[in-house]
Structure formats: C-alpha cells, structure tokens
MDAnalysis code that builds the backbone (N, CA, C; Angstrom):
import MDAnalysis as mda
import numpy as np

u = mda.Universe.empty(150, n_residues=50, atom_resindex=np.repeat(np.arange(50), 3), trajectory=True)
u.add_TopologyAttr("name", ["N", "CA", "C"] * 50)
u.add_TopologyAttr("resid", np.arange(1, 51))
u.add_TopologyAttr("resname", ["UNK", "UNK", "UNK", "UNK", "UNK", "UNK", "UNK", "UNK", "UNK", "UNK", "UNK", "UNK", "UNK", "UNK", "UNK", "UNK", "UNK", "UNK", "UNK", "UNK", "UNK", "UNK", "UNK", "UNK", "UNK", "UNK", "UNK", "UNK", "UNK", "UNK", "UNK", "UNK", "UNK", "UNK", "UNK", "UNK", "UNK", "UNK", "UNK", "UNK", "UNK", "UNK", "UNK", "UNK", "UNK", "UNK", "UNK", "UNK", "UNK", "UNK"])
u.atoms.positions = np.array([
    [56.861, -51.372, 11.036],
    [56.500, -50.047, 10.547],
    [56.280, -50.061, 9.044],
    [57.169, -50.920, 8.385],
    [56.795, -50.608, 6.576],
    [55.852, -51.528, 6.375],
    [55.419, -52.479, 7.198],
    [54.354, -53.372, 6.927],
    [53.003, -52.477, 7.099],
    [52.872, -51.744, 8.159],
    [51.944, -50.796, 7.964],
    [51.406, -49.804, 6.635],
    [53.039, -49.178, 6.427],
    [53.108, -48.506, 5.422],
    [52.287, -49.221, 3.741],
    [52.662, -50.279, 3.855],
    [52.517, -50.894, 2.690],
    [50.982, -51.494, 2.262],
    [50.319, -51.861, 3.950],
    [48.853, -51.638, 4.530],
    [48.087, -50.875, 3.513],
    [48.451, -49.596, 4.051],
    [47.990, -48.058, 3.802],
    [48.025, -47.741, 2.299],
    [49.528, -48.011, 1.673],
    [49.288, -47.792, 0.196],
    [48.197, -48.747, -0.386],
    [48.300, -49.875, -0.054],
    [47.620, -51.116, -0.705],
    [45.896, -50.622, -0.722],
    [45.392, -50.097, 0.822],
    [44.063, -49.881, 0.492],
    [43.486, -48.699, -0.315],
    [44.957, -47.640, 0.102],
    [44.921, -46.225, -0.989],
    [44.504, -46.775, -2.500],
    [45.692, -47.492, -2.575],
    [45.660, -47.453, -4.069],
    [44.463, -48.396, -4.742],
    [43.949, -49.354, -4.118],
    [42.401, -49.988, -4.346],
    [41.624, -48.935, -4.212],
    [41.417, -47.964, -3.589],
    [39.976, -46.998, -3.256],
    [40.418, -46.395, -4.320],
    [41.691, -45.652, -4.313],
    [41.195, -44.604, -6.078],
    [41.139, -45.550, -7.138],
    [41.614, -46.716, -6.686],
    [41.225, -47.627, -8.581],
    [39.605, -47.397, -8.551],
    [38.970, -47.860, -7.589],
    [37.302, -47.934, -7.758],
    [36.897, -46.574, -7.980],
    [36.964, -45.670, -7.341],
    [36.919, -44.060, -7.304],
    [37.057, -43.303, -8.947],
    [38.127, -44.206, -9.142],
    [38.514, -43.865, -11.087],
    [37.285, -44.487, -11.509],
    [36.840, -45.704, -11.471],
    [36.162, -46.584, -12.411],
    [34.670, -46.006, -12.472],
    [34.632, -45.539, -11.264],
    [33.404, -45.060, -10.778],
    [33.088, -43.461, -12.010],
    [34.029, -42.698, -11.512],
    [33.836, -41.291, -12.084],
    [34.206, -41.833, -13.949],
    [34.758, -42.714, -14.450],
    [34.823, -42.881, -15.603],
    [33.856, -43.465, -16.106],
    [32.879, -44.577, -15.678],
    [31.480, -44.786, -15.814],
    [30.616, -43.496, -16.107],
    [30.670, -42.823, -14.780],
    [29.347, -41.853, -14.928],
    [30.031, -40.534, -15.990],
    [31.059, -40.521, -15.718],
    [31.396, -39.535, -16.919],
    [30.946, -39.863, -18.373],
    [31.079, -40.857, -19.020],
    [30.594, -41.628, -20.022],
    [28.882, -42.066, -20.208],
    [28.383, -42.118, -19.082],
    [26.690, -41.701, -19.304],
    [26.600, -40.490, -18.927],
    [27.450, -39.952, -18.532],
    [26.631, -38.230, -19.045],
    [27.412, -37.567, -20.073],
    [27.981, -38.282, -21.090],
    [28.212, -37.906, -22.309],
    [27.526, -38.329, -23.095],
    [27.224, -39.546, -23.222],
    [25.937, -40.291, -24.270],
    [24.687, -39.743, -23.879],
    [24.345, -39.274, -22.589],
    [22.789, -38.722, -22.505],
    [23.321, -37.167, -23.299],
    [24.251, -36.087, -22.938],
    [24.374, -35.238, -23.680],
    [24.322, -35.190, -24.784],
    [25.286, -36.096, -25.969],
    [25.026, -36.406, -27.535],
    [23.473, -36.832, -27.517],
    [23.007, -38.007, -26.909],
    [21.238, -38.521, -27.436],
    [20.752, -36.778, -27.234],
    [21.104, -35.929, -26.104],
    [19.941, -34.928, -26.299],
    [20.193, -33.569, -26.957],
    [20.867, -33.777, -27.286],
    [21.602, -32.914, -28.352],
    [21.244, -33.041, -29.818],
    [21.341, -34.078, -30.497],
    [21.100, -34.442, -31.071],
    [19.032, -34.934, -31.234],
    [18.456, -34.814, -30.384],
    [17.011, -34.749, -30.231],
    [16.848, -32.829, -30.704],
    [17.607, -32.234, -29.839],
    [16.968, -30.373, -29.737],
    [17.523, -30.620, -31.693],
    [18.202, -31.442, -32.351],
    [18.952, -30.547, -33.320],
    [17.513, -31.093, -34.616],
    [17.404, -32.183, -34.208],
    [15.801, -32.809, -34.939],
    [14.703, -31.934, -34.611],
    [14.189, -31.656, -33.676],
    [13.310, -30.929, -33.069],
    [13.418, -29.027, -33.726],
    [14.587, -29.340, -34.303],
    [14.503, -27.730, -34.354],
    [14.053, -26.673, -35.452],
    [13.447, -27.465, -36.406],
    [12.678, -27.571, -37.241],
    [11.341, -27.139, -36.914],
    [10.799, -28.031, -36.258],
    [9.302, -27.589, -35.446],
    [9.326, -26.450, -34.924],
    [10.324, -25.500, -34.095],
    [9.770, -24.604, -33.571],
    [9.784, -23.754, -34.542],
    [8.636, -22.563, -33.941],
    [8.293, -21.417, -34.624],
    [8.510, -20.454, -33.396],
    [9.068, -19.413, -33.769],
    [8.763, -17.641, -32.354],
    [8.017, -17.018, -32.869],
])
C-alpha cells in the first residue's frame, strides 16, 4: 500500500515540476513581449496626431 502511495506522489510531484517550468517560461515571454511593446507605443508616441 505505501509503495503505491509513494508511486503517486513521485509522478505528482514530477507533473507539477514540469507544469511550474512550463507556466514560468511562458510567463516570462509574455513579459518581454509586453516591455518590447510597450516600450515601441512609448517611441511611437510622438508620431501620432488627433
């Protein structure tokens, strides 16, 4: 029975390690595309006229 148990944590705790690595990747390119385009509207903002 705890050999099971220990099964179960073991693949738990591998899937949220990747699951973390995963959402901490893409969190981090959609912060650098936010600053690059942020930083484009703040250049750009010059040019416009209303």
């Amino acid at each position: 029975m705890n050999e099971k148990a220990y099964k179960t944590m073991t693949a738990i705790g591998a899937g949220s390690l990747v699951i973390g690595i995963i959402i901490l990747v893409v969190g981090l390119a959609t912060g650098i595309l936010t600053i690059i385009n942020g930083g484009r509207l703040l250049k750009a903002k010059s040019d416009l006229i209303f």
